[in-house]
C-alpha positions, 0 to 999 in steps of 0.5 A: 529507535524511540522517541525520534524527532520529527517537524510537521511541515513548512519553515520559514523562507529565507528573505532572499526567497521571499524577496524572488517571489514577489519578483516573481509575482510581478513577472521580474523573474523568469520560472527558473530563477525563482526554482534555483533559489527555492532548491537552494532554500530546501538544500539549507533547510535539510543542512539544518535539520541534519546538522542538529540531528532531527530524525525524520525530516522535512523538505520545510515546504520552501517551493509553496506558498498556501497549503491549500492553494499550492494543490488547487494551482495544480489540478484541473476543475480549480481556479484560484481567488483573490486574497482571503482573510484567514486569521490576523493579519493572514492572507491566502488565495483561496481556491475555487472548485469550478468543475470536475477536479482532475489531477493531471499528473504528479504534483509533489513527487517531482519535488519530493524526490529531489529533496529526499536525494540531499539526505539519507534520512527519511524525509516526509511526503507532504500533502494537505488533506482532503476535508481541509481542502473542501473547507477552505474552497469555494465549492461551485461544482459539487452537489455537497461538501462530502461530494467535494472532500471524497473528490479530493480524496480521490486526488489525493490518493493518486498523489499518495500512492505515487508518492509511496511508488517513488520511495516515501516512508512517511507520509503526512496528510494534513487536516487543521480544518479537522476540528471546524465542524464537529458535525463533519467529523465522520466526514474526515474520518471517510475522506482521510481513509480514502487516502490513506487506504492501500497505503504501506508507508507510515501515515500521518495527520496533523491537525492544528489546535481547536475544540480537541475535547469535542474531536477527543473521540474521533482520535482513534478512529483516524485512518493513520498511524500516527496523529500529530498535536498541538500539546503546547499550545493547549497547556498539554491539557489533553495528556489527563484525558489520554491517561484516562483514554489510551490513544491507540496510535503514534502521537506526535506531540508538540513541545514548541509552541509556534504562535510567539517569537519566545525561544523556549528553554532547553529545562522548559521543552525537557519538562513537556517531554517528561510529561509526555513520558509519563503517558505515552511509551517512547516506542510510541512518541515522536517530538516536533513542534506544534505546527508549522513554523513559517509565520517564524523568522529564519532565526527564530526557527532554528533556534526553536528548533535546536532546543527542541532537539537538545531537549530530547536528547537530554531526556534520551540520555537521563533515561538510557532511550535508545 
């Protein structure tokens, strides 16, 4: 099959779950109460992208909270600090390296198998990568930034291949940090693959939008098998450079820009798919939108979500894409 569709991660939660967990913040919910409803979140979620007809599905991440400070609550040597301003008005609690980080067992496997038993469509394994993870933690144990990416890696590798070992095709490490230092870019290119190395599942990385034309060189060189891009909300401004400079992997373009509350038209998405198609084979791409959808309402997901899909559909029919 070609020209599959595919999201890159989390969704929004439900007001009944978000409502939980700050119940569960201030101890008004017991552990079980709070995991009966983010079960009953993801059920809805998966429903939804079955329904629609996504290919390649999402769990929509409905069990965590920062993708950052999700693994650092589950590994030995990290504590977690109070609120830190990311961006707007977003807030997370940003981890804090403190000793040797040591991963005590499985942290997504549990969760990841559950899931993927509610659907007979591969379902992403979802992890945060490892340069991201050192950029957005406090280091106060590690001789160096590289020291403390490779010891993340080292983690996440295990998590990788547990993962595989459970039955996961696909795998995803996210890197949206990949782009904040452009002198560190051989950093994550060794960080990424020492996760991604052994690995027989499909990897993947995603990496939020930023100073693409400078990172443009390193595309190639990322250990994974398929690269994940925020094309709309860059103007699709890299598909000349891609015409120029063949992009020897998968790509996952981004045809639903995520940062506004507009629901794009069906002929809008069709438009972006189209261009994509006069650069990239359907053998080769996959639609999704450009990052995550959580900042959005339940409403406002879905229905970008059900356009995207429409879209695709329409362009599949029109060109005889099997």
């Amino acid at each position: 099959m070609s020209l599959l569709t595919t999201s890159v991660g989390s969704f929004p939660k439900p007001p009944y779950l978000t409502k939980a967990r700050a119940q569960h913040s201030k101890g008004e919910l017991p552990d079980e109460g709070l995991k009966a409803l983010e079960e009953r979140a993801t059920r809805e979620w998966i429903a939804f992208q079955e329904r629609i007809g996504i290919d390649v599905l999402v769990d929509g991440e409905q069990y965590r909270g920062d993708m950052a400070t999700y693994f650092a609550e589950n590994l030995g040597g990290c504590e977690v600090s109070g609120l830190v301003r990311s961006y707007g008005n977003r807030y997370y609690k940003k981890p804090v390296v403190t000793g040797e980080l040591v991963r005590a067992g499985p942290i997504t496997v549990d969760w990841w198998s559950w899931a993927q038993g509610l659907t007979k469509r591969p379902l992403k394994g979802m992890l945060t990568g490892p340069y991201t993870m050192m950029d957005w933690s406090f280091n106060e144990h590690y001789p160096s930034r590289e020291d403390l990416a490779l010891a993340f890696a080292k983690v996440l590798h295990a998590e990788a291949r547990d993962l595989q070992r459970a039955g996961a095709r696909v795998i995803q490490i996210d890197e949206p940090a990949l782009s904040a230092r452009t002198d560190e870019l051989d950093l994550v290119v060794k960080a990424l693959g020492a996760v991604t190395q052994g690995l027989d599942a499909k990897t993947i990385t995603h990496t939020c939008y930023g100073n693409y034309d400078t990172v443009f060189p390193y595309f190639n060189r990322l250990p994974v098998d398929q690269l994940d891009l925020e094309m709309s909300n860059s103007g699709l401004d890299l598909l000349e450079r891609f015409q120029r400079e063949p992009l020897k992997k998968e790509i996952a373009f981004g045809v639903i820009d995520v940062h506004n509350h507009v629901v794009e038209s069906k002929d809008q998405v069709r438009r972006r798919i189209e261009q994509a198609l006069e650069i990239f084979p359907p053998g080769q791409l996959y639609i999704d939108p450009d990052c995550g959808l959580k900042t959005r309402t339940v409403e406002e997901a879905e229905a970008k979500l059900r356009v995207m899909v429409e879209a695709t559909r329409a362009v599949k029919e029109s060109r005889g894409i099997r």
